[in-house]
N, C-alpha and C positions, 0 to 999 in steps of 0.2 A: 217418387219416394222409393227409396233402395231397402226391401225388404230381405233379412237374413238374421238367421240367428246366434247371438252376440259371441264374441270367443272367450276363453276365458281372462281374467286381468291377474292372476296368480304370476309368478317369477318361472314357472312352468310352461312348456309347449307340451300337448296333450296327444294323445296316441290312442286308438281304441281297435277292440277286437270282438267277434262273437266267439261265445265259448259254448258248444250244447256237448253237454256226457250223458249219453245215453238214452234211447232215442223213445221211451215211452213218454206215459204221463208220471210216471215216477222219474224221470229223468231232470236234468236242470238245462236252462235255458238261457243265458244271459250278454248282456252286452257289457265289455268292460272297457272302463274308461283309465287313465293310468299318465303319469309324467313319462314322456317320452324324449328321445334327442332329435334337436333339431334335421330337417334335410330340407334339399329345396325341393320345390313345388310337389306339397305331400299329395297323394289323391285322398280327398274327401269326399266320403261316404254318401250316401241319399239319407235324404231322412225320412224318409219312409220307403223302406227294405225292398217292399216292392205289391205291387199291386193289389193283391188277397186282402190287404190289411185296409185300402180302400174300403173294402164290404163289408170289413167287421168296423168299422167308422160311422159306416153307412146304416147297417142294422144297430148301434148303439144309441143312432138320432134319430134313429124311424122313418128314413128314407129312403128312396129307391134307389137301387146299385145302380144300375146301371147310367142316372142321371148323375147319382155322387160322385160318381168315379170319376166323368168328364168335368165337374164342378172339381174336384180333389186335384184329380193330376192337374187342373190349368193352376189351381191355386201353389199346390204343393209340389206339385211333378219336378223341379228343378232346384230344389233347395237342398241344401246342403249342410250335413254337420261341420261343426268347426272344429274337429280331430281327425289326426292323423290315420288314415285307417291301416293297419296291422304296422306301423311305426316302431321303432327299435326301443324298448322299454331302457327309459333311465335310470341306472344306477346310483342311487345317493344316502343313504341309511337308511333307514325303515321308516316308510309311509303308513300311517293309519289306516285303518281301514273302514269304508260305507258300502254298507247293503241299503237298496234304493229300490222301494214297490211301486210299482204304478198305479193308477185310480182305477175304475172299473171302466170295461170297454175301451183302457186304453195297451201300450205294447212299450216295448222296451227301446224307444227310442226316443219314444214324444216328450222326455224330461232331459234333454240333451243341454240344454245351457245352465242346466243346475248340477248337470253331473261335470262336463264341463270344468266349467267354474270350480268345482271341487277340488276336481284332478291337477288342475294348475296352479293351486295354492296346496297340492302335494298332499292327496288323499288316492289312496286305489280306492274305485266306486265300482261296485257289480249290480249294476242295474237287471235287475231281476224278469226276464218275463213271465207271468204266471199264465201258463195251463194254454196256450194259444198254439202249441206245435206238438202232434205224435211220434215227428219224424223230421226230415230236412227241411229247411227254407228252401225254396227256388227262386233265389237272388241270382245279380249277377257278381256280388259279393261273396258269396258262400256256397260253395258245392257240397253234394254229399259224397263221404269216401265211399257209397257203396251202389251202385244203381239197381237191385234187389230189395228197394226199399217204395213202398206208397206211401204218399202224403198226403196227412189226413189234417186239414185245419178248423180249430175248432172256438165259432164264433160265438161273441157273447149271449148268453142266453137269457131271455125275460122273463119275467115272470107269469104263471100261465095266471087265466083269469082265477078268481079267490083264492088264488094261493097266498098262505102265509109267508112273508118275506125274510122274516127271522130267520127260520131253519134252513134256509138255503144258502144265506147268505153267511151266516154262522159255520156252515161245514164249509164253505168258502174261505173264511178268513183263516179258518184254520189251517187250509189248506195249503195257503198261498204263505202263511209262517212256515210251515213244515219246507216250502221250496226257499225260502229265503235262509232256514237253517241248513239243508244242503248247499246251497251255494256257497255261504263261509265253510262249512267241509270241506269245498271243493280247494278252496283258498288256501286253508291248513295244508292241503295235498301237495297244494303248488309248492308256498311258501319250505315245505318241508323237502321237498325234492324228489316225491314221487311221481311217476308218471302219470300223470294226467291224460285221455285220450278225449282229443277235441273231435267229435264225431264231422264236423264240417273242415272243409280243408283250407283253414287260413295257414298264411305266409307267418303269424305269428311267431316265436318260440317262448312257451310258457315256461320252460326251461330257465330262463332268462330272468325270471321274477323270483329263482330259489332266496331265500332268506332276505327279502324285500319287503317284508310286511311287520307293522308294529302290533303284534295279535293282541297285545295289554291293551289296543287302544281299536276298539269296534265298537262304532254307531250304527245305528239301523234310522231309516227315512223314508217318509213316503209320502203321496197325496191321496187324500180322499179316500176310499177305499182302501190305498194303502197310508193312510195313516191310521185305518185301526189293525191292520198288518203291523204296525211297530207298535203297538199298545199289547198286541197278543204276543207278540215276539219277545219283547222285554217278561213278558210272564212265562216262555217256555224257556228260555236259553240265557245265563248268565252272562256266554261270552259279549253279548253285547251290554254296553257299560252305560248308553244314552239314546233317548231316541230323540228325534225330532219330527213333529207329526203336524203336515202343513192342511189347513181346511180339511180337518179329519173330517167324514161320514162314521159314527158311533154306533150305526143300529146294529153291523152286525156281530158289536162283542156283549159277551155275557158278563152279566156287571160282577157275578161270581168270583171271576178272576183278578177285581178290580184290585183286592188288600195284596194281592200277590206280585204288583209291581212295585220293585221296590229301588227303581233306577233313576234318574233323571228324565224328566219329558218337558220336553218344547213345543207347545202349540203356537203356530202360526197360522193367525187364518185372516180370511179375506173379509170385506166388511157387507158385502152383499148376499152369502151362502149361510150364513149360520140362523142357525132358529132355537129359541126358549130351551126345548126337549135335547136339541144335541149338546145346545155348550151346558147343562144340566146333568148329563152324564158326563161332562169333561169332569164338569168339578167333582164329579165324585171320586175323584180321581186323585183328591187335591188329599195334602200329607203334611201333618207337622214335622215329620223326620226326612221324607224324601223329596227333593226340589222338586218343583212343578210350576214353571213361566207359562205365560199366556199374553200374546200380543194381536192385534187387528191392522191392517193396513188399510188406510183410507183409500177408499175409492177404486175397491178390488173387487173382482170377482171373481168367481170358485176358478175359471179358466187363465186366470194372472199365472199359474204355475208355471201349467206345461209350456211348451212352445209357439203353442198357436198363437199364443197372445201376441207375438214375433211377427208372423207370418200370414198378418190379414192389417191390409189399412183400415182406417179409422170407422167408414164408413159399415161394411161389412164384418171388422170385429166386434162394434156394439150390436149390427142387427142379428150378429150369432150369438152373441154374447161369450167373447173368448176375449172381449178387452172390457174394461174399467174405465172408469174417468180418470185415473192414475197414467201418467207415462209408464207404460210396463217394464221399458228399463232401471226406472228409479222405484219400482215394486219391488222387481227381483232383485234388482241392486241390495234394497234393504234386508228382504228376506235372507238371500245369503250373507250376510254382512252378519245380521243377528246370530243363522248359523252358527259361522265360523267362531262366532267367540262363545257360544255357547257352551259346542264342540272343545276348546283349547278349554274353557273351565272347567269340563266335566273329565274330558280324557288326560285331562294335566299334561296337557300339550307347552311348548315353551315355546311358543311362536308370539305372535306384534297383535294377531285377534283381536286381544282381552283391549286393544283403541277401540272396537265397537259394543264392548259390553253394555253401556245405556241402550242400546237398541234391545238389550235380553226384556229391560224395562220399562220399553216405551218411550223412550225418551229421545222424539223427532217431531218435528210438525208433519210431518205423515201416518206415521203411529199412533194408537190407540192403547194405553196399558191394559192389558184384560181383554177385556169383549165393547163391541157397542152395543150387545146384547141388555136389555133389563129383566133383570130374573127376577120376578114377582117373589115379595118376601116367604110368599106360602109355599114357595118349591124350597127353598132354604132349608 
């Protein structure tokens, strides 16, 4: 079986770059994904940047490094993203734009065939890494301009014994909005013509991307953890017009802020992750005035998203549980399909999308409308 993760099917060949400005923790971190011009034999990237991120993998599953690592690089060690890495950005009118969070204990790589797939049906995506670097990566992709610098990497962190999980996870998501609203800063910067200083030395020119971007038109997206990153996000920052928020984790927003979005939201979630208490706070979410879709994919699980689902046969994807009973191509197929015409409804986009709009509604023998959750009349 030929395991890799899928390229995109957009009219677009895809291109990517790392971009970090500024080397603290108030700094930004990101991988950006982008339509690019063809060339031949592009080199494509690892998908996993490089080794360190083994052991924050490895500590997210409560395992030992040093056995994950050997289990990781055999599994993962040779795989490859399907874009171009630092590839010559294409020129074509103004691409929309996606700010994209990762889940928790994951990195700005592991949603590669969703960001992908974005980018070649002609979105600029800045996959966001939150709070994981001080300073430089030590890839063989990314140098630092400056070798006066220590790198300090900083791994997921658990919760100690009787701690309350709310408070922590709450100045988290705040936290990780507050980086996801930098990073469209960063974009205005581009987009506008300021110099932008990429603290790692890619081949890029972000030069290249001046007045390339359709600022009217920003979505924010994420999984799990970051999909209550785009529920807090849509409530600090207007620029984003729509979110779409895949197998959200709900606990750590404060339902406070919940009258104060006032944007479109799309949840897409898996059929196996969800429970009574989370999709209960989705709906309170729910608005006579402002849209709010909700869809389930049969025979998902919370790991249908990222890539792993890719990148483990059949066997070993269900006993880790990173596959579904679902073919994870016609998961994500759908997921993005739903997307994309979500996206073109909401951003008033003038693309072909709105051919998958029944999917915003369920409307597939793989789909579920709502939840397959039963919400006891008494939580109502």
């Amino acid at each position: 079986m030929v395991i890799f993760i899928p390229p995109g099917k957009g009219p677009h060949k895809v291109g990517c770059t790392d971009l970090m400005v500024g080397y603290t923790i108030h700094g930004t971190f990101l991988r950006l994904y982008y339509p690019c011009q063809a060339s031949e034999n592009p080199h494509l990237p690892d998908w996993v940047p490089c080794r360190e991120y083994f052991n924050g993998l490895a500590d997210f599953m409560k395992m030992n490094r040093a056995l994950s690592e050997r289990i990781f690089n055999y599994l993962f060690g040779s795989c490859k993203i399907p874009a171009a890495w630092n590839a010559s950005f294409k020129p074509d009118g103004k691409y929309p734009v996606i700010i994209f969070s990762h889940g928790l204990g994951a990195f700005r790589t592991l949603y590669s065939a969703i960001c992908v797939e974005l980018a070649s049906q002609g979105f600029i995506v800045a996959a966001v890494e939150h709070r994981c670097l001080l300073s430089h990566p030590s890839c063989d992709i990314a140098k630092p301009v400056s070798d006066n610098l220590e790198e300090v990497w900083m791994y997921y962190r658990p919760l100690k014994p009787d701690e309350n999980e709310f408070p922590l996870r709450n100045k988290q998501v705040k936290h990780r909005a507050e980086e996801c609203i930098r990073a469209l800063d960063i974009l205005f910067d581009i987009n506008s013509g300021k110099s932008v200083e990429n603290v790692l030395q890619c081949d890029f020119d972000l030069s290249t991307m001046e007045n390339s971007m359709d600022l009217c038109r920003i979505a924010i997206m994420g999984h799990s953890f970051g999909g209550a990153t785009v529920i807090e996000c849509l409530c600090k920052d207007v620029k984003f017009k729509c979110g779409v928020a895949l197998d959200t984790w709900m606990l750590p927003l404060d339902e406070e802020i919940f009258p104060e979005v006032k944007e479109p939201i799309f949840f897409i979630n898996s059929e196996k992750f969800q429970w009574i208490g989370n999709i209960i706070r989705m709906k309170k979410l729910d608005s006579a005035i402002f849209p709010r879709k909700m869809i389930t994919i049969k025979g998902s699980v919370h790991q249908s998203f990222p890539d792993f689902t890719f990148l483990t046969g059949n066997w070993i994807g269900k006993l880790m549980n990173l596959k579904g009973e679902i073919d994870p191509h016609i998961a994500l197929d759908l997921s993005n399909k739903a997307t994309l015409a979500f996206l073109q409804r909401h951003l008033n986009m003038d693309r072909d999308f709105n051919q998958w709009d029944p999917l915003i509604d369920g409307k597939d023998d793989n789909l579920i409308p709502g939840t397959n959750i039963t919400i006891p009349q008494s939580s109502i």
